[in-house]
Backbone as numpy.savetxt, mean C-alpha at the origin, in Angstrom:
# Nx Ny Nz CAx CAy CAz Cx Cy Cz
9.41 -22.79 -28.00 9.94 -21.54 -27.48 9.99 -21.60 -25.96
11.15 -21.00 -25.23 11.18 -21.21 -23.98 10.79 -19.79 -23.56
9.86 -20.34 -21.92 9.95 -19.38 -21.24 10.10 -19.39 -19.74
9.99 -18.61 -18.85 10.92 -18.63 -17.66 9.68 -19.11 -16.65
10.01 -19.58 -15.86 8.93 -20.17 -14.40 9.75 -20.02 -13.52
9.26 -18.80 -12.27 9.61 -18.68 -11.15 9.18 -19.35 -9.79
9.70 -19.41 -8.76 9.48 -19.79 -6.95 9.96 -19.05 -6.51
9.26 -18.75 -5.46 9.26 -17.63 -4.38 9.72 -18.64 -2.71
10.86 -18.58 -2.80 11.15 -19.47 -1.47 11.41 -18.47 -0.11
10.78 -19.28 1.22 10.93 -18.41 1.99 12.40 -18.63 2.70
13.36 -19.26 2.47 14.90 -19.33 3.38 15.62 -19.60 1.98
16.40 -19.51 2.13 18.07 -20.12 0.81 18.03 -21.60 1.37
18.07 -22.24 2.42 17.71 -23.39 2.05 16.90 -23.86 1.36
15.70 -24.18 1.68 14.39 -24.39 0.38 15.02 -24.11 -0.88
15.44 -22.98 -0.89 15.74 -22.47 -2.65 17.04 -23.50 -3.21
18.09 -23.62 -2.17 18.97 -24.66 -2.66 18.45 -25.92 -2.80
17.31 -26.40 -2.19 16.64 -27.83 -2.49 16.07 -27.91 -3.69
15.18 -26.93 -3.86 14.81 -26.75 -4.87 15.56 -26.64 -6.39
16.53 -26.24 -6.11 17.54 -25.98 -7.19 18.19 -27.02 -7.26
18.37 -27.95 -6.68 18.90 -28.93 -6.66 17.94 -30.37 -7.41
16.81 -30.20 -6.96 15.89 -31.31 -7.49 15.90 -30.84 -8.92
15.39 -29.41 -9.29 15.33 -29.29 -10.46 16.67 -29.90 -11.31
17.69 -29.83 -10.94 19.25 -30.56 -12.01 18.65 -31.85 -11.96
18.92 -32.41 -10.77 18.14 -33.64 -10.54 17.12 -34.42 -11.48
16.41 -33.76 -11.88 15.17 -34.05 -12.32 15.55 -33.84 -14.09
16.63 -33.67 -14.83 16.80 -33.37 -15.80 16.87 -32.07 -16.56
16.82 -30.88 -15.13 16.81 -29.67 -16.29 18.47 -29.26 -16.30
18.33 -28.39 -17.22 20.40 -28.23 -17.25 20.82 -27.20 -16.53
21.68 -27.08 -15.25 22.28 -26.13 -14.64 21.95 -24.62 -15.35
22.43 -24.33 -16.79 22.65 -22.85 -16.86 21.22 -23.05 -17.50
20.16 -23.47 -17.31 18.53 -22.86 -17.39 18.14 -22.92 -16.25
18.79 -22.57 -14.71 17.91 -22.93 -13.37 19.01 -21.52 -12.80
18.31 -20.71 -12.28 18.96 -19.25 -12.08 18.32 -19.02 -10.46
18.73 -18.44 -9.43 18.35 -18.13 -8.30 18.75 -16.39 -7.99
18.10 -15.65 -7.49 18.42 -14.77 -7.39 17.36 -14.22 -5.98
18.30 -13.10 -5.72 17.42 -12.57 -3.93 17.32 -11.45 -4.42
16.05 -10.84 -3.39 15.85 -9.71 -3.14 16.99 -8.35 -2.53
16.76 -7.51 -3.53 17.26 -6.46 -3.87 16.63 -5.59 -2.48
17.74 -5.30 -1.58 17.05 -4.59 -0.32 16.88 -3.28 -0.49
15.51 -2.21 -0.56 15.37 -1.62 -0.50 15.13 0.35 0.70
15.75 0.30 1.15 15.55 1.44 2.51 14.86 2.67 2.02
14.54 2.83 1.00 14.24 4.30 0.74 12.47 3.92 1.26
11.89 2.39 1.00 10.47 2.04 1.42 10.30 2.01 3.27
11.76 1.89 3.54 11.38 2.00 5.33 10.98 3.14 5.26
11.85 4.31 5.22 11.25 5.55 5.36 9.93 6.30 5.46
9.48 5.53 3.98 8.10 5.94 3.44 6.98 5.89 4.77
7.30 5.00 5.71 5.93 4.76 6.84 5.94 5.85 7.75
7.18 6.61 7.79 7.02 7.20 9.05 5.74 8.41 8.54
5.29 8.82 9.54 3.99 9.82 9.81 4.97 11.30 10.00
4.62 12.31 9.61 5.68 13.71 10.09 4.67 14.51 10.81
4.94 15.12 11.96 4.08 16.24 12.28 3.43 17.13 11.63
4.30 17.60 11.12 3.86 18.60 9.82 2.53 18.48 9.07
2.72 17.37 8.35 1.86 16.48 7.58 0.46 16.23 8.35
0.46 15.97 9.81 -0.90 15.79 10.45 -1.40 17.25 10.72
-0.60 18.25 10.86 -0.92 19.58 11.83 -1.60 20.22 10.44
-1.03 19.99 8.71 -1.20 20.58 7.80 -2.69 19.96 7.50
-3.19 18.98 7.72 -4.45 18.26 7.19 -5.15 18.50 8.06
-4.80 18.78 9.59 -6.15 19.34 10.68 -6.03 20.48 9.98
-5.50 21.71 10.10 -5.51 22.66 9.55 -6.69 23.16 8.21
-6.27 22.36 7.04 -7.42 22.16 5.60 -8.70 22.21 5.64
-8.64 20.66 7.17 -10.44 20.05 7.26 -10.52 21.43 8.19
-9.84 21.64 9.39 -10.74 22.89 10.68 -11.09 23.55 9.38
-10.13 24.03 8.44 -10.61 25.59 7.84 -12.03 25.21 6.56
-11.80 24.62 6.25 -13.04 23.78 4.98 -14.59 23.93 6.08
-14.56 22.81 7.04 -15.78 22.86 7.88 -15.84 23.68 8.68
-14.88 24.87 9.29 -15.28 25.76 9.94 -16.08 26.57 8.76
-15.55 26.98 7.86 -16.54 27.79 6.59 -17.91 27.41 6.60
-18.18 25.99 6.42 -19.38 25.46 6.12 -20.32 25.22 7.17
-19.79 24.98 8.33 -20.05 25.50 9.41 -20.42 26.82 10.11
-19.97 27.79 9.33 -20.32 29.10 9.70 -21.40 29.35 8.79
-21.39 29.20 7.26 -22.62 29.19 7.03 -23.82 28.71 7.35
-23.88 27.57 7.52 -25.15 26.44 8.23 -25.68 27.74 9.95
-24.58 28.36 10.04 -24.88 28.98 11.45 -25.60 29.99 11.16
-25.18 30.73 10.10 -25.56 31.66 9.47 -27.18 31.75 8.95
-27.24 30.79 8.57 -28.58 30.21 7.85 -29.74 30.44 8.55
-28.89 29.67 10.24 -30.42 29.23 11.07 -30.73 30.44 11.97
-29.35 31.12 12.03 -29.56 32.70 13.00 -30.13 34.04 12.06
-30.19 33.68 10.68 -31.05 34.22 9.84 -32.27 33.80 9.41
-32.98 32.56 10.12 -34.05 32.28 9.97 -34.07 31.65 8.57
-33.66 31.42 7.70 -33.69 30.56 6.90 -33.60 29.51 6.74
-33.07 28.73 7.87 -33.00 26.98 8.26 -33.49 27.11 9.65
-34.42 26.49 9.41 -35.46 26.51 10.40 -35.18 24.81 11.07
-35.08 24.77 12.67 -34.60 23.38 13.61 -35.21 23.64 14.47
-35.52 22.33 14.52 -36.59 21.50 15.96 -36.07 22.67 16.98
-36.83 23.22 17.60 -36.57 23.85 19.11 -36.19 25.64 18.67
-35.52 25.69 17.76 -35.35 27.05 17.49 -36.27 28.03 16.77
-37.59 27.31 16.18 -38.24 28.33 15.50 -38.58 29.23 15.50
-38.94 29.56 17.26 -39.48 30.60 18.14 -38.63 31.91 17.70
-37.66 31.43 17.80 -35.72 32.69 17.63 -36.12 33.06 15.88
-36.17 32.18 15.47 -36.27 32.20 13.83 -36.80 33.39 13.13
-38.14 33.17 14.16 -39.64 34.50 13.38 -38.97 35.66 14.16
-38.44 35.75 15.27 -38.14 37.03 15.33 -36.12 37.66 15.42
-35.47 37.33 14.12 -33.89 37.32 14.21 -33.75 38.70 14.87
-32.73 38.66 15.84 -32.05 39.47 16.43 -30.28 39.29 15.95
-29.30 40.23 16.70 -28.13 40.32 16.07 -27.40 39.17 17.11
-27.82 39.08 18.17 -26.84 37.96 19.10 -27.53 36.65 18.71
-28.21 36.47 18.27 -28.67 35.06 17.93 -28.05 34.84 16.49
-27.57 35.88 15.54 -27.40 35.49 14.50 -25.65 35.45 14.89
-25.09 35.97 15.45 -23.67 36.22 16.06 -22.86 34.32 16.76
-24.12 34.23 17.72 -24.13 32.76 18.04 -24.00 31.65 17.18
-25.08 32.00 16.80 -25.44 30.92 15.68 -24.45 30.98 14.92
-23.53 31.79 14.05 -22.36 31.45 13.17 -21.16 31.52 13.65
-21.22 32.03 15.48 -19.95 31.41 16.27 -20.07 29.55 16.53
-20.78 29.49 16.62 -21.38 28.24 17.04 -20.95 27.35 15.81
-21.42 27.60 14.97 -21.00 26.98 13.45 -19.35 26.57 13.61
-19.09 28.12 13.46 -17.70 27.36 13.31 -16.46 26.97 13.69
-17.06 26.94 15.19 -16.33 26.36 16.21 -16.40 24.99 15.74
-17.80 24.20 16.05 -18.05 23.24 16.06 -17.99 22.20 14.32
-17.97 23.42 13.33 -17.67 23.09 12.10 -15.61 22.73 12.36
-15.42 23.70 12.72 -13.88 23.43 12.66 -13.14 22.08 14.01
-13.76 22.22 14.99 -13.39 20.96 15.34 -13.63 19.92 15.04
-14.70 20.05 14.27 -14.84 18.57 13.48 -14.29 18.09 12.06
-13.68 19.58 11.39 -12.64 19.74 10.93 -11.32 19.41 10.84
-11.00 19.69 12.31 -9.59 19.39 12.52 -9.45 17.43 12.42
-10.53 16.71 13.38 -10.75 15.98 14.03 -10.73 15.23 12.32
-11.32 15.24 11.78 -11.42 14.46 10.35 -10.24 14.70 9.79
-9.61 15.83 9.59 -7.93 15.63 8.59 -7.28 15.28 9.82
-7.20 14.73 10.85 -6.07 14.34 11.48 -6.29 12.89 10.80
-7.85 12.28 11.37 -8.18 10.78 11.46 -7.67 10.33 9.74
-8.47 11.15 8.57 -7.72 11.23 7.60 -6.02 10.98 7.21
-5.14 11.66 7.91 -3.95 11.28 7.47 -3.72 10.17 8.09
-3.86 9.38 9.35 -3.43 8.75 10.06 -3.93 7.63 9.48
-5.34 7.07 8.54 -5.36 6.00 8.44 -5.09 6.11 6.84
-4.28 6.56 5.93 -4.10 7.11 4.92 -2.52 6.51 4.96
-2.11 6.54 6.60 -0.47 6.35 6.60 -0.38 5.26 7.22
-1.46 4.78 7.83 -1.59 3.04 8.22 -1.71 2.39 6.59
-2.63 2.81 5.91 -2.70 1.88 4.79 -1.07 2.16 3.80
-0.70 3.19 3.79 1.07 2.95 3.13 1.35 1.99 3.86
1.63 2.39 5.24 2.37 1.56 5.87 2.29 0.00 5.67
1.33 -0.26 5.62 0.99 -1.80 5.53 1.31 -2.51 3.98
1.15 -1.30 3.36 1.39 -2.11 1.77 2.97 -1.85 1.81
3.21 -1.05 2.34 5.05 -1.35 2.23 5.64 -2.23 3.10
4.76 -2.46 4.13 5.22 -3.62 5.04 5.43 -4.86 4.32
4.34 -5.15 3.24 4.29 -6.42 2.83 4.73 -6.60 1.54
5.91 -5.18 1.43 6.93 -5.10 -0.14 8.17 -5.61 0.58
8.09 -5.15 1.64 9.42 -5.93 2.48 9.17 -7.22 3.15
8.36 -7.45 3.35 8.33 -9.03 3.32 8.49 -9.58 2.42
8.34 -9.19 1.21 8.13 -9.89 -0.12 9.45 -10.23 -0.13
10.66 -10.37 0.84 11.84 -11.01 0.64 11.89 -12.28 0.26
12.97 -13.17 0.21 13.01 -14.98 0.37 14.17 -14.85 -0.97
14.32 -15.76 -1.68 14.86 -16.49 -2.67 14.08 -16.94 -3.49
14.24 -16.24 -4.81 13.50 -16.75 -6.14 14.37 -17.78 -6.65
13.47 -18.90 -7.19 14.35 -19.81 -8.30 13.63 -19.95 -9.72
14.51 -19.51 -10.74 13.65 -19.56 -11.85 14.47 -20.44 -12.59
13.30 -20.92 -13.92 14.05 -22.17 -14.83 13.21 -22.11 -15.55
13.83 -22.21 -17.23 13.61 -22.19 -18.20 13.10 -23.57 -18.67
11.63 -23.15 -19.30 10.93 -24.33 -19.48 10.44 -24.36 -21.05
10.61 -25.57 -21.93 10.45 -25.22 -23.08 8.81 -25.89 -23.68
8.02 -26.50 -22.83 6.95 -27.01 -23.31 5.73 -26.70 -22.04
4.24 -27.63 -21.96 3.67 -27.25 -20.95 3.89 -28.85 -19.72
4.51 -29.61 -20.46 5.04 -30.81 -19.57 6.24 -30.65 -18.96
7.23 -29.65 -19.47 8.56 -29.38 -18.37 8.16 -28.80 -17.63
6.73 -27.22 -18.32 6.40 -26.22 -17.07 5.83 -27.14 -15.59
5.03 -28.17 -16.17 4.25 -29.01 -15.35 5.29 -29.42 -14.30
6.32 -29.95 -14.79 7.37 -30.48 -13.83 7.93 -29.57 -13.00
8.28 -28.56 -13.40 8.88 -27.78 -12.67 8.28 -26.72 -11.77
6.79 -26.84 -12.01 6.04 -26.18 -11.26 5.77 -26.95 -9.87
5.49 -28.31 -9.60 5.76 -29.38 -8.86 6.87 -29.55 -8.54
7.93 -29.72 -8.98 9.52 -29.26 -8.17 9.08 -28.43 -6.60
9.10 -27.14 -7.58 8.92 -26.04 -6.71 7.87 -26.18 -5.53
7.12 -26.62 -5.92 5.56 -26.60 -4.67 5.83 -27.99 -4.04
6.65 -28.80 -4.06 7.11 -29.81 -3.20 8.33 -29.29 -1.78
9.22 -28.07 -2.69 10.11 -28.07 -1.87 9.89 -26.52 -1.13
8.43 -26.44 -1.07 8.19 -24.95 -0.18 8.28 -23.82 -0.89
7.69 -23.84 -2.27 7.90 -22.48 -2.80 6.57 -22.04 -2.30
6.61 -20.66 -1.67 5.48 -19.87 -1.52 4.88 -19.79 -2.33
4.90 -18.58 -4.13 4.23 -18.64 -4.77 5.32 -19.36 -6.43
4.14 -19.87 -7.26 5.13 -20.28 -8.92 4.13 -19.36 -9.42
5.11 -19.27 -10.68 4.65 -18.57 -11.74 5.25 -17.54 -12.26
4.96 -17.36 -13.57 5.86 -16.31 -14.46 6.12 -15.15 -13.72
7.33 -15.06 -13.83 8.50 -13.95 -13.11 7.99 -12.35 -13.28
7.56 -12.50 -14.59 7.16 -10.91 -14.93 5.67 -10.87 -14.37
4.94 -11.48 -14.10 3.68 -10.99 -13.79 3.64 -11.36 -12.49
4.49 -12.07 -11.35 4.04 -11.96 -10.12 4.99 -11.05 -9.54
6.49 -10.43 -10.04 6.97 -10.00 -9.49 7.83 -8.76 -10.13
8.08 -8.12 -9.63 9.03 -6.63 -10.03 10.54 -7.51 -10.18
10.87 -7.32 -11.21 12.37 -8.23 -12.29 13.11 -6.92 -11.61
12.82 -5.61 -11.61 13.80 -5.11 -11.10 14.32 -5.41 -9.56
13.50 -5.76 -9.06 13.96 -5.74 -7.34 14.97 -7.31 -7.26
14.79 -8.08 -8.34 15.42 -9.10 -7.78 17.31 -9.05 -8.78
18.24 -9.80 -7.82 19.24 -9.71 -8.10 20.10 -10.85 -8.18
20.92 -11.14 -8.88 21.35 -12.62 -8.99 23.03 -12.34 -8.20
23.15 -13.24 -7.09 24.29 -13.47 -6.65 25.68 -13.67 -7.11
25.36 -14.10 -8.57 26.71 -14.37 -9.18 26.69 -13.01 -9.98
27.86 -13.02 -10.49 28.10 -12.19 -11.55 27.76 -11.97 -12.76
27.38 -13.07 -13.53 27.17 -12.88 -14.77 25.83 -12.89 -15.66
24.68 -12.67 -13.99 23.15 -12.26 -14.18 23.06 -11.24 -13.23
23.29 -10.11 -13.18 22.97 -9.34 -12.09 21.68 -9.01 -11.55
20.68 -8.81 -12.42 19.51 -8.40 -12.39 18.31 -9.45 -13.27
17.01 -9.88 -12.50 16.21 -10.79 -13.29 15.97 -9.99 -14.49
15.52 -8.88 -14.36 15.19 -8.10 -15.49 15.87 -8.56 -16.53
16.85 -8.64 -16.81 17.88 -8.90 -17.91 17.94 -10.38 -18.83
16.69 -11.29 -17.90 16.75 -12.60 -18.43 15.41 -12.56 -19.41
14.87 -11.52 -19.33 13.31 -11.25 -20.36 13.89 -11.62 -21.49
């Protein structure tokens, strides 16, 4: 039973060498298929950062830790959370110490609020960014060829890693069959060779 073995070449040269040794080497033209990457733009997009998006996540964290923040303020200007240096205030609560104390909260609750959903989105949109960076690199020239034993796979896996294939190996598990596209006409899509 045959099945398919891919290369991941980084130029169309390589991939034409490669495609070439493989005839070479005994496999038959219509089992050796090349096909490129399917360019995608809707993934550029995806990196950009929007204002919106950062002003809406300071916004969440200020309002989340200003709350929790006002309570914790609340607590200690009611004498119930008792801190190094304040105990003295504690035993005897008054109304401006308890006023302080949960202004204090959630000022300092909410700027540290804001300060966390900004840092939050921003490295949230570094890590997209980077994994889509390296979906668009994932360009080059695939060459795939139909192999019917584990001594043709053998061969043709060595083809490939002689003439600069980045990565070998089965088409469906290292790579998305939809993104790739065959130059000629009468394979348009890898998908279609499953």
């Amino acid at each position: 039973m045959k099945h398919l073995i891919g290369g991941l070449f980084p130029t169309q040269e390589t991939a034409n060498l490669a495609y070439q040794a493989l005839q070479s080497s005994g496999f038959p033209s219509e089992e050796i298929s090349m096909f490129v990457h399917r360019p995608r733009n809707r993934t550029i997009r995806t990196m950009d950062v929007r204002v919106q998006d950062i002003a809406k996540n300071a916004l969440v964290g200020g309002l989340i830790l200003a709350v929790i923040g006002g309570f914790i303020g609340f607590l200690v200007g009611s004498g119930n959370l008792v801190l190094p240096g304040v105990e003295s205030a504690a035993s005897d609560p008054n109304p401006a110490f308890l006023i302080a104390s949960i202004m204090a909260g959630v000022v300092g609750g909410g700027l540290t609020g804001i300060i966390a959903g900004v840092a939050s989105k921003l490295l949230r949109s570094q890590e997209k960014a980077e994994v889509m960076t390296r979906k668009i690199n994932q360009e080059g020239v695939l060459v795939t060829v139909n192999v019917s034993d584990s001594q043709s796979e053998a061969k043709a896996r060595n083809i490939m890693k002689e003439h600069q294939a980045v990565e070998v190996g089965n088409p469906s598990e290292k790579w998305d069959l939809s993104a790739w596209v065959s130059p000629n006409e009468n394979q348009p899509s890898l998908a279609n060779t499953r």
